[in-house]
Backbone as JSON, one array per atom type, in Angstrom:
{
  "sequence": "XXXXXXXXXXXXXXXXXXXXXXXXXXXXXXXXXXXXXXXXXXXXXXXXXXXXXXXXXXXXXXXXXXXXXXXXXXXXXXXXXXXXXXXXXXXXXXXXXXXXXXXXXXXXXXXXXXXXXXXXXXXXXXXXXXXXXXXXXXXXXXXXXXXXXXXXXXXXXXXXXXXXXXXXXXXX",
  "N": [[0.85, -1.18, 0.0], [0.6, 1.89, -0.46], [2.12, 5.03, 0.72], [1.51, 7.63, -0.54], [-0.61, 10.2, -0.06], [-4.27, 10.35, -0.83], [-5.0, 11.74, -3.24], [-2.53, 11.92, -4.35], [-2.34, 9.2, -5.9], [-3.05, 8.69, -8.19], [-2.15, 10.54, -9.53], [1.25, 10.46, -10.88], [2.67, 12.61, -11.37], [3.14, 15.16, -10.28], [2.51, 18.93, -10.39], [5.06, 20.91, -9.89], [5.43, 22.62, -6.97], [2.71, 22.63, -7.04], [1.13, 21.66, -4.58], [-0.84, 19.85, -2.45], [-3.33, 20.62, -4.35], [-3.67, 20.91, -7.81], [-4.02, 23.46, -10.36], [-5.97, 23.88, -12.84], [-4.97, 25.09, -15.66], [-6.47, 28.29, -17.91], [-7.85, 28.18, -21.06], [-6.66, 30.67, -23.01], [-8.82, 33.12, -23.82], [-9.88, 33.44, -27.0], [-10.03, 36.35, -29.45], [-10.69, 38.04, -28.05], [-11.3, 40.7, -28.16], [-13.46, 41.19, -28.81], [-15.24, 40.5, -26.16], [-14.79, 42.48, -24.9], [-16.01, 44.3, -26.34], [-19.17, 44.17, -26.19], [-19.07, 44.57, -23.2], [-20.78, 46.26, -22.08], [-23.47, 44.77, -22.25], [-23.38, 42.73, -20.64], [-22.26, 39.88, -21.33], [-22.19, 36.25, -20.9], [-20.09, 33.21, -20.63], [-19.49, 30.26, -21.73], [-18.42, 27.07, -22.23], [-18.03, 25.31, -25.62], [-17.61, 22.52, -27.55], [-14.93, 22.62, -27.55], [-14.79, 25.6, -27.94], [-16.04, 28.99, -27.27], [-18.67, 29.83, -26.09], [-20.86, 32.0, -26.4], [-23.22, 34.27, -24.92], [-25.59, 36.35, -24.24], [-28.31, 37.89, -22.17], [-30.47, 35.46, -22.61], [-30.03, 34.54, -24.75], [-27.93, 32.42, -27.06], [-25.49, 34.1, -28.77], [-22.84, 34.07, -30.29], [-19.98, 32.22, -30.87], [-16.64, 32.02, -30.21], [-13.72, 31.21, -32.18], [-10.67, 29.34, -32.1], [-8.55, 27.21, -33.38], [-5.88, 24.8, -33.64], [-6.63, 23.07, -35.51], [-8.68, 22.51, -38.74], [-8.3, 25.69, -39.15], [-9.52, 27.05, -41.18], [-11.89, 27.63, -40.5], [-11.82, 29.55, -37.96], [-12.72, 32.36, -36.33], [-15.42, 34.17, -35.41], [-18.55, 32.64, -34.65], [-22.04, 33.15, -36.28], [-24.74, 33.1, -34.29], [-27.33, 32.3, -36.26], [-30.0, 32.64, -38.59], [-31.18, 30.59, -41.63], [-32.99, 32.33, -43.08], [-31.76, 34.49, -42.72], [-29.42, 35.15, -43.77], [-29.24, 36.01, -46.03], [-29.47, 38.3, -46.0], [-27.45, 39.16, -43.96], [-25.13, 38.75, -44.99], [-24.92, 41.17, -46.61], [-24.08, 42.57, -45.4], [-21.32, 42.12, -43.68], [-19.22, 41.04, -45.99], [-17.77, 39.13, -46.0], [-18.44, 37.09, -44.73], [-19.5, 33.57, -44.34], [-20.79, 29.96, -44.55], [-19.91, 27.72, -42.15], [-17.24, 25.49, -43.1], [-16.58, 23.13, -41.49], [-18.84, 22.06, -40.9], [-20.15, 20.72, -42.83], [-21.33, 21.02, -46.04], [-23.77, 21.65, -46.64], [-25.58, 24.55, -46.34], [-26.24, 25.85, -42.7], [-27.46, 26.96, -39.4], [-25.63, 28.56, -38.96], [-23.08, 31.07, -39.13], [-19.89, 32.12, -40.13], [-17.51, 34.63, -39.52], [-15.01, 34.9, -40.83], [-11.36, 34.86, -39.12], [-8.97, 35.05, -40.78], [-9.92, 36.76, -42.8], [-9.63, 39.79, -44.33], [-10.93, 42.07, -43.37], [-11.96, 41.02, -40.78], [-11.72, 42.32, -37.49], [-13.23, 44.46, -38.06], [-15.45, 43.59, -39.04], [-16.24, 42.12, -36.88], [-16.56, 43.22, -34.93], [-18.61, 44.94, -35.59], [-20.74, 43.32, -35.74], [-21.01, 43.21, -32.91], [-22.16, 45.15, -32.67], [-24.77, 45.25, -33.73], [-25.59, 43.61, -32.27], [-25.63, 45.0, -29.87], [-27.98, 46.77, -30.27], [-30.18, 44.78, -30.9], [-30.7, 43.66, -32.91], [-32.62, 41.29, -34.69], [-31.95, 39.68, -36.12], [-29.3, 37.74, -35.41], [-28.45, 35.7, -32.97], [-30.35, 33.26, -30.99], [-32.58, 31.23, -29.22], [-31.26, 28.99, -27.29], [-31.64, 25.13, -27.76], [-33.69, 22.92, -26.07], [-31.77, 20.65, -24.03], [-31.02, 17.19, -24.88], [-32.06, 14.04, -23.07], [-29.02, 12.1, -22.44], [-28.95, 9.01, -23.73], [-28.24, 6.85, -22.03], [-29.8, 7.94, -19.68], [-32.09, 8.22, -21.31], [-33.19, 5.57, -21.34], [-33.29, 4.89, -19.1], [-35.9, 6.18, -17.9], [-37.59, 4.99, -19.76], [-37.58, 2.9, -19.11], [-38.56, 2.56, -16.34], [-41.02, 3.48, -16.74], [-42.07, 1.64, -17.94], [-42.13, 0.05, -15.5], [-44.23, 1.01, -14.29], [-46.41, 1.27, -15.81], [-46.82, -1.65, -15.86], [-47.61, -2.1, -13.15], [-49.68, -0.88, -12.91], [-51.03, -1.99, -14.57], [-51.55, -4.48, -12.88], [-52.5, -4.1, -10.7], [-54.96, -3.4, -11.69], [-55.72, -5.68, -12.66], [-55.8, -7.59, -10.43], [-58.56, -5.83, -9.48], [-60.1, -6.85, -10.86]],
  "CA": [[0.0, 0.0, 0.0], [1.33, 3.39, -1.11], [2.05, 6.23, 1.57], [1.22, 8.84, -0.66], [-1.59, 11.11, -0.43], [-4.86, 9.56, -2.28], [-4.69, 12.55, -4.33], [-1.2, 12.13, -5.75], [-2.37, 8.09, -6.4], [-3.49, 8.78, -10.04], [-0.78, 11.76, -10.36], [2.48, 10.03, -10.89], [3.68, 13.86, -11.61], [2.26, 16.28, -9.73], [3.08, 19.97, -11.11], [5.89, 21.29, -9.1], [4.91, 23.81, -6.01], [1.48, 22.86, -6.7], [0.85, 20.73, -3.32], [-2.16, 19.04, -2.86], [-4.53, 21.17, -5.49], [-3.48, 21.86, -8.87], [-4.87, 24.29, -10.68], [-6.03, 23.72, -14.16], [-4.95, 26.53, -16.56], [-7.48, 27.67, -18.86], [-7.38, 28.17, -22.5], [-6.48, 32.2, -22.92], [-10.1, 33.87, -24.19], [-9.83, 33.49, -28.5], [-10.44, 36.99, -30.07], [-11.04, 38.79, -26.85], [-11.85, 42.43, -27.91], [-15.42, 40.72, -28.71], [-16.04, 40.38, -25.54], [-15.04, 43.74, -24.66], [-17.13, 45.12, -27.26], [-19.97, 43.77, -25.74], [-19.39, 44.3, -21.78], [-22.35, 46.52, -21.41], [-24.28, 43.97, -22.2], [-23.2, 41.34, -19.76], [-22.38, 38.75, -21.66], [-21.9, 35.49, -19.84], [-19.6, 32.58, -21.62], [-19.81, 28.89, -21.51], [-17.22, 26.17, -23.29], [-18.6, 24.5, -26.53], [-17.24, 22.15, -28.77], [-13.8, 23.14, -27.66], [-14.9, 26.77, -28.34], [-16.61, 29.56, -26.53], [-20.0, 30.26, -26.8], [-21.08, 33.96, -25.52], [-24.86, 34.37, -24.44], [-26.1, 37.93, -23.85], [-29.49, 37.47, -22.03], [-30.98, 33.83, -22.49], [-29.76, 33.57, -26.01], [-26.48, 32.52, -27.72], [-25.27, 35.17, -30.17], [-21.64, 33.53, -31.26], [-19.05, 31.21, -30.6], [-15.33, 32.12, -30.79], [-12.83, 29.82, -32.36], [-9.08, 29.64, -32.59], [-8.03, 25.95, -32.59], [-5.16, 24.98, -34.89], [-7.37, 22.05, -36.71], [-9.41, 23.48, -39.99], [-7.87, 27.37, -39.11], [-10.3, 28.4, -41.53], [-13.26, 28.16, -39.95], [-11.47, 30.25, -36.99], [-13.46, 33.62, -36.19], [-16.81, 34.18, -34.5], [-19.14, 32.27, -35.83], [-22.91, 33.84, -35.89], [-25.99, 32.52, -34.37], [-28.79, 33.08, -36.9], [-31.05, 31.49, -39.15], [-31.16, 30.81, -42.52], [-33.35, 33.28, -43.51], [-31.19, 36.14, -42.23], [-28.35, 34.49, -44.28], [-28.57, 37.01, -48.22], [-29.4, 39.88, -45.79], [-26.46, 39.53, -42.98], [-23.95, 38.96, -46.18], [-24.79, 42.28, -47.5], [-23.61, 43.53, -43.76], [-20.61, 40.98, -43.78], [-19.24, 40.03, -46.99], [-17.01, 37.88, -45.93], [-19.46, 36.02, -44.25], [-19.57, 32.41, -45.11], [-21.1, 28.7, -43.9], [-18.72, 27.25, -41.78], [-16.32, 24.3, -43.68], [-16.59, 21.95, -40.66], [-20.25, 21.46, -40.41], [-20.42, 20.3, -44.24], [-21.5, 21.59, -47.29], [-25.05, 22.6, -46.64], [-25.92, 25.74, -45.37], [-26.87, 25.79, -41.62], [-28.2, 27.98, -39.08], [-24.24, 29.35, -38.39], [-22.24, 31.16, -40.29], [-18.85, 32.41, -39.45], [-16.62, 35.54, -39.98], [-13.33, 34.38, -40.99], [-10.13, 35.2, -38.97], [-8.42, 35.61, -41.55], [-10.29, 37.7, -43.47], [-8.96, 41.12, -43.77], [-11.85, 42.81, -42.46], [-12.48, 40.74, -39.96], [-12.21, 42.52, -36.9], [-14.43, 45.67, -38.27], [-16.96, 42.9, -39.12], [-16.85, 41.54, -35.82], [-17.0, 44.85, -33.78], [-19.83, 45.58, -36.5], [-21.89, 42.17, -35.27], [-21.09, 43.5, -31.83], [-23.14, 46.73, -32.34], [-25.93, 44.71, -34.3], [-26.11, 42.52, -30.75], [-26.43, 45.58, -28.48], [-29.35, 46.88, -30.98], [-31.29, 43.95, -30.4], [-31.0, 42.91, -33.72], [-33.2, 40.08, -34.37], [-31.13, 38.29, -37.4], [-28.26, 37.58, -34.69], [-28.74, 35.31, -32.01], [-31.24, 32.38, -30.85], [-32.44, 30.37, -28.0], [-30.55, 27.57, -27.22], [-32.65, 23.87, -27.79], [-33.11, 22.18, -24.35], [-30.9, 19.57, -23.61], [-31.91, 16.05, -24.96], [-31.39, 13.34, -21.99], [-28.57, 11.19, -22.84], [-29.56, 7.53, -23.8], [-28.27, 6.25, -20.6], [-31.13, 8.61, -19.03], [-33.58, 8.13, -21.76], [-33.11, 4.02, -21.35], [-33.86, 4.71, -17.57], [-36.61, 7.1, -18.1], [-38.37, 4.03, -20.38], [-37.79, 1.21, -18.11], [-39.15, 2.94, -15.17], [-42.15, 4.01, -17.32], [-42.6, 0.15, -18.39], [-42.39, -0.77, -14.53], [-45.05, 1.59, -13.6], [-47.34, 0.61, -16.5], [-46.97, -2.89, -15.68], [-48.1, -2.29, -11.97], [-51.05, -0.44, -13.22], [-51.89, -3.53, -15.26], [-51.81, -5.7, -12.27], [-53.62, -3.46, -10.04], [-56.46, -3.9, -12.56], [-56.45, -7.17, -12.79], [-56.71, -7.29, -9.1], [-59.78, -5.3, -9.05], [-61.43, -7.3, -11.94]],
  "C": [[0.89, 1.24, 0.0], [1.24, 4.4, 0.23], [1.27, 7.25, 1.31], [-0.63, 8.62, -0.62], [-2.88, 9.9, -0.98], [-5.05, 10.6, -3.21], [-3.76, 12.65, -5.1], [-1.43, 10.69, -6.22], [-2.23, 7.84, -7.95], [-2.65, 10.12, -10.67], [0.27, 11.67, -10.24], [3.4, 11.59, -10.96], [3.31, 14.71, -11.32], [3.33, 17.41, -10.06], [4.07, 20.88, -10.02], [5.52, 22.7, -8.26], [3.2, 23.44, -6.3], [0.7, 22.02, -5.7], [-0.18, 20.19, -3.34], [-2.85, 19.62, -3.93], [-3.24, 21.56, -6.94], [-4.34, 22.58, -9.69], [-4.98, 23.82, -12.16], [-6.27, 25.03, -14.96], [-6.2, 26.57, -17.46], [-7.46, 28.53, -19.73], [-7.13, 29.98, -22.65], [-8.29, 32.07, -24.02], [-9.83, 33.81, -26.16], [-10.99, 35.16, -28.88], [-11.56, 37.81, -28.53], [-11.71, 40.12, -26.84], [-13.09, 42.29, -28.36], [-15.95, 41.14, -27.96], [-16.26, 41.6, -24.94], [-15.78, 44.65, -25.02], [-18.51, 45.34, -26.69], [-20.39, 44.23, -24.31], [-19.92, 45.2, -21.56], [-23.38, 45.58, -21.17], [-24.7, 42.93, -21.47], [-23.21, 39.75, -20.0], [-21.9, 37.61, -21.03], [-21.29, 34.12, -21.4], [-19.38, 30.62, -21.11], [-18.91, 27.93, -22.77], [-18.52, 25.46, -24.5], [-18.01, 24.16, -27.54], [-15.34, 22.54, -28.79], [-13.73, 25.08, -27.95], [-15.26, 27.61, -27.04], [-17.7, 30.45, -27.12], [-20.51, 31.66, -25.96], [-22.58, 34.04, -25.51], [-24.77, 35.55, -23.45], [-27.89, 37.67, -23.34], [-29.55, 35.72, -22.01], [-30.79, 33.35, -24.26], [-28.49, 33.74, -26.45], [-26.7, 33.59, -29.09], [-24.12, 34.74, -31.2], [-21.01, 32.85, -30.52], [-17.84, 31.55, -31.38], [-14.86, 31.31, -30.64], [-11.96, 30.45, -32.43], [-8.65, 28.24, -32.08], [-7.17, 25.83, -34.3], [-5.72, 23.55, -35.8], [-8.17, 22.77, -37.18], [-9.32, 25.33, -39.64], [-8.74, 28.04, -40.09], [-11.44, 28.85, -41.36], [-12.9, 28.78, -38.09], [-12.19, 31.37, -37.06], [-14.51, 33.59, -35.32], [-17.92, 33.91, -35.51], [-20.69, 32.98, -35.13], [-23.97, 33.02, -35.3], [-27.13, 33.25, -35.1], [-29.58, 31.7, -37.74], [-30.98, 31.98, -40.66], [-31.89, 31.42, -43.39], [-33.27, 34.8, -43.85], [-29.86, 36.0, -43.0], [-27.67, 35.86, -45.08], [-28.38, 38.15, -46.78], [-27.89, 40.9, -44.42], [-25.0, 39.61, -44.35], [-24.22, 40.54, -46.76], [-23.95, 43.26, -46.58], [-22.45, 43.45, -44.04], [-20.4, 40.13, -45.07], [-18.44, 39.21, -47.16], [-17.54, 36.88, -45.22], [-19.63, 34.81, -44.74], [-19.97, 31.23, -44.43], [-19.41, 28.47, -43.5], [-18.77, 25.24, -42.29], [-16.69, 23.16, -43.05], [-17.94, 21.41, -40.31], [-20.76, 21.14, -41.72], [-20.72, 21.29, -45.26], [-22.68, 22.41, -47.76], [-24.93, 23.57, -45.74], [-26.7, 25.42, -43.97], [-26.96, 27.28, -40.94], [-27.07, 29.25, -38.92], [-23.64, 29.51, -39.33], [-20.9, 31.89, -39.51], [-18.16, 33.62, -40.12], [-15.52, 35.08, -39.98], [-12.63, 35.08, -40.12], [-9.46, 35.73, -39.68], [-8.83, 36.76, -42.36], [-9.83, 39.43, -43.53], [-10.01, 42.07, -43.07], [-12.27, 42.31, -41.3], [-12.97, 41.49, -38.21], [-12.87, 43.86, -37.07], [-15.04, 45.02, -38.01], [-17.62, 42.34, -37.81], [-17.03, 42.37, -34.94], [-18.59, 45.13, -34.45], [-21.25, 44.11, -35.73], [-22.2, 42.54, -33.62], [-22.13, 44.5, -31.64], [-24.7, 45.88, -32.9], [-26.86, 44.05, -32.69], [-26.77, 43.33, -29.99], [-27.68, 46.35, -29.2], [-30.07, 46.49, -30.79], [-31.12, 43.6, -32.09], [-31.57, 41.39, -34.1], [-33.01, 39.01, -35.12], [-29.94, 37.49, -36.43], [-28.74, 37.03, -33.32], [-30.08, 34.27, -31.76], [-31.14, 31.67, -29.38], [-31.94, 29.28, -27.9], [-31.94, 26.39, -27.1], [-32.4, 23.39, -26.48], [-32.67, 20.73, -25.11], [-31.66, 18.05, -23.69], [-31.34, 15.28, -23.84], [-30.55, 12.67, -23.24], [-29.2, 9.5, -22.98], [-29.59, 6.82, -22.84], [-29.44, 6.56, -19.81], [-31.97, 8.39, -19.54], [-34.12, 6.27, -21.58], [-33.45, 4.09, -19.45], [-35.19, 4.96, -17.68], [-37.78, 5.7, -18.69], [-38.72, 2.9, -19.81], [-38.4, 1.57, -17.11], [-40.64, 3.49, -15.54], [-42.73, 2.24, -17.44], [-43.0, -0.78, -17.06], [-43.93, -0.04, -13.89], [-46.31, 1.14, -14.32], [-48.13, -0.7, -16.15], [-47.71, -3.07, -14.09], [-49.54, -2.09, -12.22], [-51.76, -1.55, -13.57], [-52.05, -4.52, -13.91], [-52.6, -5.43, -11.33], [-54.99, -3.71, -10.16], [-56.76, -4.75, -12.79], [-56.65, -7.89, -11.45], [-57.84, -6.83, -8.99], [-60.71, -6.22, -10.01], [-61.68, -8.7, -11.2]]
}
């Protein structure tokens, strides 16, 4: 049986000076003067997808990337809908479906990084946000249970059924 700690058990290398707790660094902010743009608004930010998704109020507005797999769908990508698509490109003409979610158009589109205009365009989506613009931004879908949960959720429905049934055939 081991002396150490049960916290260093599963950390053959614990990070030097960091004694019992280490701290887990966390990713620097991607395309930061967004959020600054924004901080009247109070935007609040939440991980997604390896990204960061920014929600002003109760709806997501964008998701900044900077990961060095497919670099060209790096930028802030928009939440909208494909109806707001021709008329946000006339805003944003570098505006484009993002690469990594295939070939059809979806509800997100992204401002390139690279793009040379990019950060006008994305200061420019910033002012659209605190407007209230209503092409920019959506409610998030609730949360489907996972299968593990929905496979509970069914069996515990099938045991309750089944009581019912026997209940009733008691009374008959």
């Amino acid at each position: 049986m081991s002396r150490l700690p049960k916290t260093h058990l599963n950390d053959p290398f614990p990070m030097p000076g960091s004694g019992q707790f280490a701290v887990k660094r966390r990713k620097p902010v991607p395309h930061e003067f967004v959020l600054d743009a924004i901080a009247s608004l109070s935007p609040w930010t939440r991980s997604m997808f390896g990204c960061l998704a920014v929600y002003v109020e109760d709806r997501i507005v964008f998701v900044l990337r900077d990961k060095q797999d497919h670099p060209a769908d790096n930028g802030l990508w928009l939440a909208t809908a494909k109806e707001h698509h021709e008329s946000l490109r006339r805003e944003f003409p570098s505006m484009r479906s993002i690469q990594l979610l295939g070939s059809r158009a979806t509800n997100w589109q992204v401002l390139p990084a690279a793009a040379s205009d990019f950060e006008e365009a994305a200061l420019r989506a910033c002012e659209l946000i605190a407007a209230g613009d209503p092409r920019i931004g959506k409610l998030p879908g609730v949360k489907r249970a996972s299968r593990k949960q929905a496979g509970k959720e069914k069996s515990s429905k099938r045991v309750k059924r089944t009581k019912r049934a026997a209940r009733r055939q008691s009374r008959v």
